[in-house]
KOLRO-917102 format. One record per residue (C-alpha): x, y, z. Coordinates in nm, 3 decimals, padded with zeros to 5 digits. Each point is the difference from the previous one (the first is absolute). Layout:
     east    north       up
        X        Y        Z
...
END
This chain:
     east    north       up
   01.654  -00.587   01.758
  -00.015   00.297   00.217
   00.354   00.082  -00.085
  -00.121   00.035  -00.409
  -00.275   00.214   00.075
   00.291   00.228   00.180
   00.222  -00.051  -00.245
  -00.228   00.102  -00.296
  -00.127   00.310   00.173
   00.342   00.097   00.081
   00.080  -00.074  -00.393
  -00.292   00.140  -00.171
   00.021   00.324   00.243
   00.314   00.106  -00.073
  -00.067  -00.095  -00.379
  -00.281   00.235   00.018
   00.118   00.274   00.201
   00.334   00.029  -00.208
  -00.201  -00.008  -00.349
  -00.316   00.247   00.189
   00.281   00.269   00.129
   00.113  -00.005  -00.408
  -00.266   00.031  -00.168
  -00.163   00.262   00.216
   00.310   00.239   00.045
   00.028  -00.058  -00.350
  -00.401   00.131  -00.050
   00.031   00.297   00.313
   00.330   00.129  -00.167
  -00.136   00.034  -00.353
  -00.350   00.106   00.091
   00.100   00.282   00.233
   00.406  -00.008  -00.002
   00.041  -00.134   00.398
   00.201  -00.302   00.061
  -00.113  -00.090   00.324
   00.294  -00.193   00.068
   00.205   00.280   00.022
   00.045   00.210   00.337
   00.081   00.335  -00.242
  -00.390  -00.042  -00.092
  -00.122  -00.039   00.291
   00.186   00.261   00.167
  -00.161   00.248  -00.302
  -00.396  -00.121   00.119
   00.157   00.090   00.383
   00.094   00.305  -00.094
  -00.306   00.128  -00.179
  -00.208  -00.132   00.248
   00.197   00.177   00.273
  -00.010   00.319  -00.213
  -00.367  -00.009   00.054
  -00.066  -00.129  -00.343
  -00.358  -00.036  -00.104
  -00.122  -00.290  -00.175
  -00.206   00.165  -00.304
  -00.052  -00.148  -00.299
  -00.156  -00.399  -00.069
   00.329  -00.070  -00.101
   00.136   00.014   00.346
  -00.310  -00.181   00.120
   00.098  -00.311  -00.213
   00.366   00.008   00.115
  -00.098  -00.023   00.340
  -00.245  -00.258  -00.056
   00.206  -00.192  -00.213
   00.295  -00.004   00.272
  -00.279  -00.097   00.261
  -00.089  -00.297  -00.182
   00.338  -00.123  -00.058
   00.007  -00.280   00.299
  -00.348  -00.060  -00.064
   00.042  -00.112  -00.377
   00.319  -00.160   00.115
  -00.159  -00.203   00.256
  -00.290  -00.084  -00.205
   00.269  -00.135  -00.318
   00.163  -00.179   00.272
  -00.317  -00.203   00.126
  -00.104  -00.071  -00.397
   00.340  -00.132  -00.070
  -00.008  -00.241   00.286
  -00.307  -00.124  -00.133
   00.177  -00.106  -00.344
   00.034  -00.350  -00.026
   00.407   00.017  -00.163
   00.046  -00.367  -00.059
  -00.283  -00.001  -00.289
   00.123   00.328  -00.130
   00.341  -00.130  -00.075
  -00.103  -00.348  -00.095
  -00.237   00.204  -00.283
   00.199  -00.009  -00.273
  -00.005  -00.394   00.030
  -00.319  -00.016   00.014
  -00.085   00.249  -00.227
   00.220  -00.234  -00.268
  -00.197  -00.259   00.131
  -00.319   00.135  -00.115
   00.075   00.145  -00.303
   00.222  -00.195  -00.171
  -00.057  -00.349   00.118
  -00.371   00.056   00.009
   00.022   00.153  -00.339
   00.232  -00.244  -00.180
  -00.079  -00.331   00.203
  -00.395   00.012  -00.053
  -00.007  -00.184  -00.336
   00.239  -00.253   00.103
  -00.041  -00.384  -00.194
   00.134  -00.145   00.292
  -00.267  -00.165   00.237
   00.137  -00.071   00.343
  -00.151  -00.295   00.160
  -00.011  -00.093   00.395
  -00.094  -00.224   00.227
   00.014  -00.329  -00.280
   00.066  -00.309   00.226
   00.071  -00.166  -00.295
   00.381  -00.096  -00.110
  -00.096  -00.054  -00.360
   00.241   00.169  -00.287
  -00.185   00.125  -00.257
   00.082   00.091  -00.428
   00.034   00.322  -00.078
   00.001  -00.106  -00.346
  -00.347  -00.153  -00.063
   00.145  -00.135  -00.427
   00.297  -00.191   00.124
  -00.232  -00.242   00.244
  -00.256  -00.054  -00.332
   00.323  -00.073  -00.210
   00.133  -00.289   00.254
  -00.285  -00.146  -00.038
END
């Protein structure tokens, strides 16, 4: 059992990191054009800061912060998908046909479903053929 609960951490963390390191270069490149995968942008923050750049405006405020907060958020995503119970989210669509359609379609049924009867006796169906033997 111990082995699982490895296993799925292992599984769900590189899941997560690999989709997190997308979606987040993805949002850092188009919000203020650094790919922080690449060693050519980091070596342009280096060199600015070595140059005794000033950080001035909000703008740079938010970048920084933003970068700070990278492992944090990525930690934090990891934790919450750990806690994501994956054997109900891909049995939904099953049950979700389960509840709608069934549910939906098998409500009115004519059929009545009997159990527990002890008793071995065959019964009509057809009430007018027993009064016509008769």
């Amino acid at each position: 059992m111990k082995l699982l609960k490895i296993l799925k951490f292992l599984i769900v963390g590189i899941v997560w990191s690999y989709f997190f390191i997308i979606c987040s270069n993805f949002a850092v490149y188009k919000i203020w054009n650094f790919n922080f995968l690449s060693a050519h942008s980091w070596q342009i923050i280096i060199n600015f800061w070595n140059a005794g750049g000033i950080i001035k405006t909000a703008k740079d405020y938010v970048f920084l912060i933003s970068l700070f907060s990278l492992p944090f958020i990525w930690i934090y995503g990891w934790r919450k998908a750990l806690k994501i119970n994956y054997l109900q989210l891909l049995l939904y669509p099953l049950e979700a046909y389960n509840r709608h359609i069934i549910n939906k379609y098998g409500q009115d049924s004519s059929r009545v479903v009997l159990r527990n009867l002890k008793s071995s006796q065959q019964t009509n169906r057809n009430p007018h053929k027993l009064r016509s033997l008769k």
